[in-house]
BAFI-3210 file (N, C-alpha, C; in Angstrom, 3 decimals, decimal comma, padded with zeros to 6 digits):
// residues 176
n [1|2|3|4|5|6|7|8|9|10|11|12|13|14|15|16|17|18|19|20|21|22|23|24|25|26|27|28|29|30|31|32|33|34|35|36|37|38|39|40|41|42|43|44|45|46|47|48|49|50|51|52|53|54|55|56|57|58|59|60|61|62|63|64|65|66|67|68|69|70|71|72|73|74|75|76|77|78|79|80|81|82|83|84|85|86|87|88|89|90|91|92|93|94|95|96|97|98|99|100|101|102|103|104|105|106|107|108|109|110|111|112|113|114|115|116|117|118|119|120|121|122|123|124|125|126|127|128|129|130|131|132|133|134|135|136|137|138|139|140|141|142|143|144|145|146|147|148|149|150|151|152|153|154|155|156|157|158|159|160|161|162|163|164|165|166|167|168|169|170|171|172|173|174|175|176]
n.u [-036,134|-033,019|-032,542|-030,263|-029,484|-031,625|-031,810|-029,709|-030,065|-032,270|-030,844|-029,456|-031,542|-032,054|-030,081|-027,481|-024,913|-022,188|-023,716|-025,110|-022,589|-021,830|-023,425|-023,147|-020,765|-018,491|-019,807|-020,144|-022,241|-024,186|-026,655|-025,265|-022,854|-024,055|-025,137|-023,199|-021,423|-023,526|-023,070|-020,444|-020,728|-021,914|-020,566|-018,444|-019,626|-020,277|-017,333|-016,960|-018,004|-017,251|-014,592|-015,080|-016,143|-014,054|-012,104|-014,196|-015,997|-014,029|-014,273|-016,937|-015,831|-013,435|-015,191|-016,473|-014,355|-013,824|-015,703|-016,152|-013,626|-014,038|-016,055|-014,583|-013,366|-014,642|-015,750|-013,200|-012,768|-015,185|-014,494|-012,173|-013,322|-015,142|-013,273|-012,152|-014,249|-014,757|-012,698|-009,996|-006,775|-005,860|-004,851|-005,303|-004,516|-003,946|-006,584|-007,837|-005,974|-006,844|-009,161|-009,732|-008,538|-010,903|-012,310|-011,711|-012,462|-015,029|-015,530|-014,253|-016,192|-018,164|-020,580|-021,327|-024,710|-025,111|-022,436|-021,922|-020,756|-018,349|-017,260|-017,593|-015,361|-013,010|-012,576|-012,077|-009,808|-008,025|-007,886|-006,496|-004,038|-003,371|-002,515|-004,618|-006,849|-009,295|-011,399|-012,314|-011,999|-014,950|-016,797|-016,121|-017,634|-020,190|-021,225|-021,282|-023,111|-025,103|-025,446|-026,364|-028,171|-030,593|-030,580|-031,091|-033,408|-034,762|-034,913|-037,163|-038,858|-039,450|-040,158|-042,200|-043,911|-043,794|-044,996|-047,439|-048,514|-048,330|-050,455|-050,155|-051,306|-051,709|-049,914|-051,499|-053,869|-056,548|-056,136|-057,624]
n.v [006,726|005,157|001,958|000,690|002,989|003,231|000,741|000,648|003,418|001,653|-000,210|001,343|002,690|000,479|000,146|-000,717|-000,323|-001,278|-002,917|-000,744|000,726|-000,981|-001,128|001,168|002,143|002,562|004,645|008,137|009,650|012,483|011,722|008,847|009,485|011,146|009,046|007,336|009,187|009,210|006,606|006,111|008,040|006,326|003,775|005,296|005,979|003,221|002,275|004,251|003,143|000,769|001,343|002,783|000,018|-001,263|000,876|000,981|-001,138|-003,021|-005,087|-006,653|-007,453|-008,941|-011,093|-011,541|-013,116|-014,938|-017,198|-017,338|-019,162|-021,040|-022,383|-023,075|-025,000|-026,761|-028,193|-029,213|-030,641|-032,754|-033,643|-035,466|-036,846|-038,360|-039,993|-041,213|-042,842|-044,361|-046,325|-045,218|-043,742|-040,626|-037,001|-034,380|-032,585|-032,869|-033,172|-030,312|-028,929|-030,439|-029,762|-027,006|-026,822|-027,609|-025,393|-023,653|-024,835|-024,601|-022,081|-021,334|-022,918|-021,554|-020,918|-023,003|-024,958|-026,170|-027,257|-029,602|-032,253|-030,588|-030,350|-032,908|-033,961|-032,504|-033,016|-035,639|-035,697|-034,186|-035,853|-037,638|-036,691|-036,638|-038,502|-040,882|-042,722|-042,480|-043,966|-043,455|-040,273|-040,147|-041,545|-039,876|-037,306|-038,115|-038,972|-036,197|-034,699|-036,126|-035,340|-032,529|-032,724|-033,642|-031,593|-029,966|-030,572|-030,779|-028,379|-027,285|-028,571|-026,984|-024,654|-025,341|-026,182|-023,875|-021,641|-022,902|-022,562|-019,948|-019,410|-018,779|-018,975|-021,581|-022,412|-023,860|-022,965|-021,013|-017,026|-015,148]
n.w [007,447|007,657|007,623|009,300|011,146|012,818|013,804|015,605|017,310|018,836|019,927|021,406|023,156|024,335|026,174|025,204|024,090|022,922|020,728|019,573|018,408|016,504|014,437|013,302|013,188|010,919|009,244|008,192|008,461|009,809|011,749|012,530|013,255|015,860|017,268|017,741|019,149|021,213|022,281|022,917|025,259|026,959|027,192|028,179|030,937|032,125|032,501|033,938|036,363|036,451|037,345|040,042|041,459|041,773|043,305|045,390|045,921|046,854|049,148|047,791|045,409|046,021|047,257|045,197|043,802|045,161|045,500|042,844|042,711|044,335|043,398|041,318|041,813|043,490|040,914|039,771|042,454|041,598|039,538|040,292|042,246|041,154|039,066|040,943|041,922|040,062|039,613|038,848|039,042|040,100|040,454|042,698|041,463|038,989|038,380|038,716|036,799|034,704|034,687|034,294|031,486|030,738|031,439|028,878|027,020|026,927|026,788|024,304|022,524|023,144|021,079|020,546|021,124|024,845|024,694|023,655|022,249|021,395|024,350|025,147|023,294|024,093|026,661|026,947|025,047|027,055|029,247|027,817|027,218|029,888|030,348|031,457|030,641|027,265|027,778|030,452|030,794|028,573|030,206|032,483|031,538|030,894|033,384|034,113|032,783|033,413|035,755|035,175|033,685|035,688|037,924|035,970|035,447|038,533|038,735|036,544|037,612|040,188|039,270|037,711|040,332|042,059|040,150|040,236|042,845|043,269|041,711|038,613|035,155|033,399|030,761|028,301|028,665|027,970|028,971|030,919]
ca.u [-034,860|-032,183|-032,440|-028,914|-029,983|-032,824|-031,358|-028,514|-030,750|-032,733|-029,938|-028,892|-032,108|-032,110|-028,757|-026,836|-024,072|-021,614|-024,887|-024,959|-021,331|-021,326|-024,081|-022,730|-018,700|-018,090|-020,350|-019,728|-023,108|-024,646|-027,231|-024,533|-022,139|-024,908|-025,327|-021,738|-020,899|-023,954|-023,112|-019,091|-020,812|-022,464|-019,645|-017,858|-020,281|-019,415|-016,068|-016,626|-018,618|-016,472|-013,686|-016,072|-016,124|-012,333|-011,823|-015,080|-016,266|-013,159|-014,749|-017,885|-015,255|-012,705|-015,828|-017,028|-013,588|-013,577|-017,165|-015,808|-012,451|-014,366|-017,093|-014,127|-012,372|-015,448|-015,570|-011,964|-013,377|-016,025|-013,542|-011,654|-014,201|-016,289|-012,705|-011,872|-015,686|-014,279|-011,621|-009,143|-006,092|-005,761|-004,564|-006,381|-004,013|-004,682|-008,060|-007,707|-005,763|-008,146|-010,777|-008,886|-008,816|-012,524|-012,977|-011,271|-013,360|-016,570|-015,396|-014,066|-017,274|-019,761|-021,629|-022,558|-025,605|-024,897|-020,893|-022,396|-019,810|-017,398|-017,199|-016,782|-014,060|-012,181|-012,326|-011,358|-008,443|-007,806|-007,635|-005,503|-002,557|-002,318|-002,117|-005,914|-008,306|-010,067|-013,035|-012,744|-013,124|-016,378|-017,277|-016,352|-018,537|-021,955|-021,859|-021,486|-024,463|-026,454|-025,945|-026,924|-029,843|-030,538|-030,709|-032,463|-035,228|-035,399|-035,435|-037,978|-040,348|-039,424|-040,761|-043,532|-044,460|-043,827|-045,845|-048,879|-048,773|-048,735|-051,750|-050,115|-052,042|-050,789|-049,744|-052,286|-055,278|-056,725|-056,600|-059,353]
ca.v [006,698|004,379|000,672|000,647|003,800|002,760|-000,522|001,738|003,987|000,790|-000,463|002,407|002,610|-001,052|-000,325|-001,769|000,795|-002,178|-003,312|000,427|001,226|-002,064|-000,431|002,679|002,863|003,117|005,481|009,239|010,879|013,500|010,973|007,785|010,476|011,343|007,937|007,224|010,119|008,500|005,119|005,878|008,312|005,233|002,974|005,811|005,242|001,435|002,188|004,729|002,458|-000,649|002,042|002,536|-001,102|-001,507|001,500|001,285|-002,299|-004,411|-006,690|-007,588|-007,716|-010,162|-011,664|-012,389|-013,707|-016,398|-017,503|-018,174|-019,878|-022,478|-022,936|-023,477|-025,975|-027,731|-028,791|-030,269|-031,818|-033,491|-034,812|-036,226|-038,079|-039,541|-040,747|-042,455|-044,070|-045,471|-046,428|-044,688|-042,805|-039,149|-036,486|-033,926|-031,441|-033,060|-032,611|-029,275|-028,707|-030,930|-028,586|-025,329|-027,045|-027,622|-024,127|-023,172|-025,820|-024,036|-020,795|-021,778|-023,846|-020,779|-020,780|-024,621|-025,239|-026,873|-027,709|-030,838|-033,281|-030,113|-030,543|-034,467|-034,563|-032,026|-033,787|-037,172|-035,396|-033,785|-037,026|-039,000|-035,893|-036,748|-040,847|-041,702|-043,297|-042,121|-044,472|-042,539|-039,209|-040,080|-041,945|-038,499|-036,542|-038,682|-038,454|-034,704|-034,427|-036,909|-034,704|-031,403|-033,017|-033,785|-030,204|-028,910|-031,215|-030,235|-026,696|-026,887|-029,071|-026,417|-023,632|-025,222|-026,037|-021,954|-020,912|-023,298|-021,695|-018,392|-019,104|-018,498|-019,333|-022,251|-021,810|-024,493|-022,639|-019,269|-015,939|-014,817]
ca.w [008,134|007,403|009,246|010,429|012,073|013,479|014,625|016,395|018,266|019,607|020,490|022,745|023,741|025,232|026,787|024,333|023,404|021,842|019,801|018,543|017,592|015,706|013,332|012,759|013,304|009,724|008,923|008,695|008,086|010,770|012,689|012,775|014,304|016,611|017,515|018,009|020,291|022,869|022,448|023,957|026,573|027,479|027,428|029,470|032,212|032,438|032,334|035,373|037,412|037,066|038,488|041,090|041,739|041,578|044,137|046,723|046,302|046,596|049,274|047,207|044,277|046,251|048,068|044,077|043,402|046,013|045,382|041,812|042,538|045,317|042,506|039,882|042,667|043,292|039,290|040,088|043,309|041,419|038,581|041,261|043,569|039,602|038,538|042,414|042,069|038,579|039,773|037,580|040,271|039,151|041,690|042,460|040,875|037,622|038,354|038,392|035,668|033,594|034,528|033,672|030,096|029,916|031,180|028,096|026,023|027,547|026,578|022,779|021,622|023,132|020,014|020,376|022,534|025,895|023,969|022,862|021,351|021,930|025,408|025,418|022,370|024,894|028,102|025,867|024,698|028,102|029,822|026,879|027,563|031,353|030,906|031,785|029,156|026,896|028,414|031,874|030,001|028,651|031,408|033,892|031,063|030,756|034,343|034,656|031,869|033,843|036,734|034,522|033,424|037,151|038,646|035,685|035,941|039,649|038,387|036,197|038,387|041,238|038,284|037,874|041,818|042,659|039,294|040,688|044,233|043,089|040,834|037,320|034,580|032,451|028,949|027,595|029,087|027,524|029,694|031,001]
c.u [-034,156|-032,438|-031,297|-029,563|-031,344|-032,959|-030,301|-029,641|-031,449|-031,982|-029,273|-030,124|-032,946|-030,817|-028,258|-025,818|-023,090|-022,970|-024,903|-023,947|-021,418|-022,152|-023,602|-021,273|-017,797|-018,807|-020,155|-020,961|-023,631|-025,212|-026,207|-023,302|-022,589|-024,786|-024,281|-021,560|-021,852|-024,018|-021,640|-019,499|-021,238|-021,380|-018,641|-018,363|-020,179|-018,240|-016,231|-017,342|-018,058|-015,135|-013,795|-015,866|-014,877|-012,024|-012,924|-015,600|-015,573|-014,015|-016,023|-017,071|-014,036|-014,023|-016,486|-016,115|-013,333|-014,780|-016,947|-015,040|-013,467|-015,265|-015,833|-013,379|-013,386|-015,757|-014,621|-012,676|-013,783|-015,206|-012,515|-012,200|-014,847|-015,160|-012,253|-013,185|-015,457|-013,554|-010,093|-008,125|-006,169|-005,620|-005,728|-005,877|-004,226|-005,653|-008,411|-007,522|-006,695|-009,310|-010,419|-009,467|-010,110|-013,064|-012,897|-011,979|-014,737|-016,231|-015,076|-015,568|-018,411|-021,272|-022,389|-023,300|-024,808|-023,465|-021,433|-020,880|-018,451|-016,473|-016,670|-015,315|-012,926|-011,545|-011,541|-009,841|-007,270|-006,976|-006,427|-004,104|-002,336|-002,618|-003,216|-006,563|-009,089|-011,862|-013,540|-013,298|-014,086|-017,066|-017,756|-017,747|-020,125|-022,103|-021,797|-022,783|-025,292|-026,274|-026,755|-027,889|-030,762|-031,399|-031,557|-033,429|-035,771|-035,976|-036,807|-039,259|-040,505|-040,217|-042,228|-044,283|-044,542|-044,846|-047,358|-049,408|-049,049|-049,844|-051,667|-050,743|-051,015|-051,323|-050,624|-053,409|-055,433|-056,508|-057,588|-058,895]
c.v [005,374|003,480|000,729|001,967|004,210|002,022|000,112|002,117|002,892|000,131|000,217|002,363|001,482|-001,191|-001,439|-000,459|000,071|-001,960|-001,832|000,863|000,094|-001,812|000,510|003,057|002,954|004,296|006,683|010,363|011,640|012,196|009,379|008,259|010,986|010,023|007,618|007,837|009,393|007,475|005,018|007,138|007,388|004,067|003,976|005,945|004,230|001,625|003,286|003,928|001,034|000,076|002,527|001,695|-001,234|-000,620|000,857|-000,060|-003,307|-005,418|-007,314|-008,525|-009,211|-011,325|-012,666|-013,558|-015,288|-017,587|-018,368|-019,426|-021,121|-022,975|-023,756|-024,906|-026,844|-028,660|-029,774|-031,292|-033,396|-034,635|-036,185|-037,500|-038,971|-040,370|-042,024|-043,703|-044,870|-046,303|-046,365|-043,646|-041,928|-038,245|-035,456|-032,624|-031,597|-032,924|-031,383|-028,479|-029,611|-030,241|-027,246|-025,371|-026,698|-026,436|-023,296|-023,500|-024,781|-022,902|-020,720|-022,282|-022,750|-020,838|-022,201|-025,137|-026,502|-027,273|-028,590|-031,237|-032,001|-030,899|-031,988|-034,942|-033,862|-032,717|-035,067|-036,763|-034,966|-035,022|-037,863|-037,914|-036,392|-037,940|-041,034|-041,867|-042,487|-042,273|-043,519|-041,212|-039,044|-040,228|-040,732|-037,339|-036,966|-038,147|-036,950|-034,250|-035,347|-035,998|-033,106|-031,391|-033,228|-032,483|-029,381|-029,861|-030,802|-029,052|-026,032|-027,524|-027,843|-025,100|-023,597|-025,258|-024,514|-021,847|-021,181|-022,362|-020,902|-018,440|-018,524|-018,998|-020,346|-021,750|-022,127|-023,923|-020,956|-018,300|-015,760|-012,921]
c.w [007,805|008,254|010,056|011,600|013,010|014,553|015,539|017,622|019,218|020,296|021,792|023,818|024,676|026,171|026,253|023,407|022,508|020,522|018,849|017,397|016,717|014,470|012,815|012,739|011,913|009,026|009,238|008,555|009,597|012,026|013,075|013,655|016,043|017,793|018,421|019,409|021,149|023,013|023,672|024,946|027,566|027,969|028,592|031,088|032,684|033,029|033,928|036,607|037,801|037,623|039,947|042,295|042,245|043,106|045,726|047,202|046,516|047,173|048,561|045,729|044,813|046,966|046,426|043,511|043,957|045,895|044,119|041,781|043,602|043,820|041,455|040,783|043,228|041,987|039,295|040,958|042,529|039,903|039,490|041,906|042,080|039,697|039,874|042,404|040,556|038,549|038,776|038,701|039,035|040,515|041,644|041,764|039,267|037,337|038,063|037,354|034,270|033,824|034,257|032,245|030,140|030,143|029,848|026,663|025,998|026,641|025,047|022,364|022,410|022,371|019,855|021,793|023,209|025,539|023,234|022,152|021,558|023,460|025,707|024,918|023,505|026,049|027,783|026,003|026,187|028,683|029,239|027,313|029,059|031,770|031,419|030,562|028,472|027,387|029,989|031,309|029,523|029,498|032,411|032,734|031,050|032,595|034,964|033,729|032,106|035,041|036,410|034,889|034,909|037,419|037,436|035,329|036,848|039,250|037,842|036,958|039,922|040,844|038,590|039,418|042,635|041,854|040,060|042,241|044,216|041,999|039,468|036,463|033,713|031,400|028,307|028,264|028,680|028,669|029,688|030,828]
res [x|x|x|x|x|x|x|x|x|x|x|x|x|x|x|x|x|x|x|x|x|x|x|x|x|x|x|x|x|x|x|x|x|x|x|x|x|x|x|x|x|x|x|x|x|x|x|x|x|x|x|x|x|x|x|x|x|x|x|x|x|x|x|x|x|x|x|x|x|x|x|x|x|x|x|x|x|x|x|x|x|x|x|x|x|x|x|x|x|x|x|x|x|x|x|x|x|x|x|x|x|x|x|x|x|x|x|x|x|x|x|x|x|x|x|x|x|x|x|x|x|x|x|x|x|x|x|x|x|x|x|x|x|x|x|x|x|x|x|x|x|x|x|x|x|x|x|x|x|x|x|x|x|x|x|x|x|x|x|x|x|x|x|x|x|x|x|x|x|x|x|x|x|x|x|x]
***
């Protein structure tokens, strides 16, 4: 059997109906046809269950929306209160809008782990458009990637302190 059509079907069969059509949507033979047709019954299921959503779940759907917007208005917050402990004024509406940008930064540089050097040249630039320093913009970035690093240290020491409790086996020791 053909790999594309191989890689297709596994694809479907991981729930992965994009992942499928993207193998086979040029193709016109019998089984890539096959394929096809239950990859967009699949996608028509999505498509009826986020209508679903839309109709029956608004409040979990506005309850998700607000959950986001405080999370995205805490980000501002925290640009705000770094640049006041710098002492650098900045409102907090600029704050805001300097964090819009970097959502946009985040979302452009996907493909580069953690943004890395994305993420900083942005905020840099960010900062130099609304009259603060370049030095504060790094400044507000080391300390948002010293607070990262922070919480996932906790995380992973919190990993390991559950794994031990529950009696998982570490990695460096054979199964029995």
């Amino acid at each position: 059997m053909d790999s594309l059509i191989t890689a297709a079907a596994r694809a479907l069969a991981a729930g992965d109906p994009l992942g499928a059509l993207k193998r086979v949507a040029l193709r016109d033979d019998a089984p890539a046809l096959a394929l096809r047709g239950i990859a967009m019954a699949q996608l028509g299921d999505l498509d009826r269950a986020l209508a679903g959503l839309y109709r029956h779940g608004r409040r979990r759907l506005l309850a998700s929306a607000l959950v986001h917007s405080v999370a995205w208005a805490t980000g501002a917050l925290e640009i705000y209160l770094v640049l006041h402990w710098l002492g650098t004024p900045a409102s907090l509406g600029t704050a805001l809008i300097i964090e819009s940008f970097a959502g946009g930064v985040k979302f452009a540089s996907f493909m580069v782990p953690a943004s890395l050097g994305a993420l900083e040249g942005g905020y840099v630039a960010f900062f130099e458009a609304f009259g603060l320093t370049a030095t504060a913009g790094l400044s507000f970035v080391l300390v948002r990637r010293l607070r990262e690093m922070v919480w996932a240290g906790l995380g992973f020491l919190a990993l390991g302190v559950s794994r031990r409790a529950h009696g998982a086996p570490r990695t460096d020791e054979p199964a029995a």
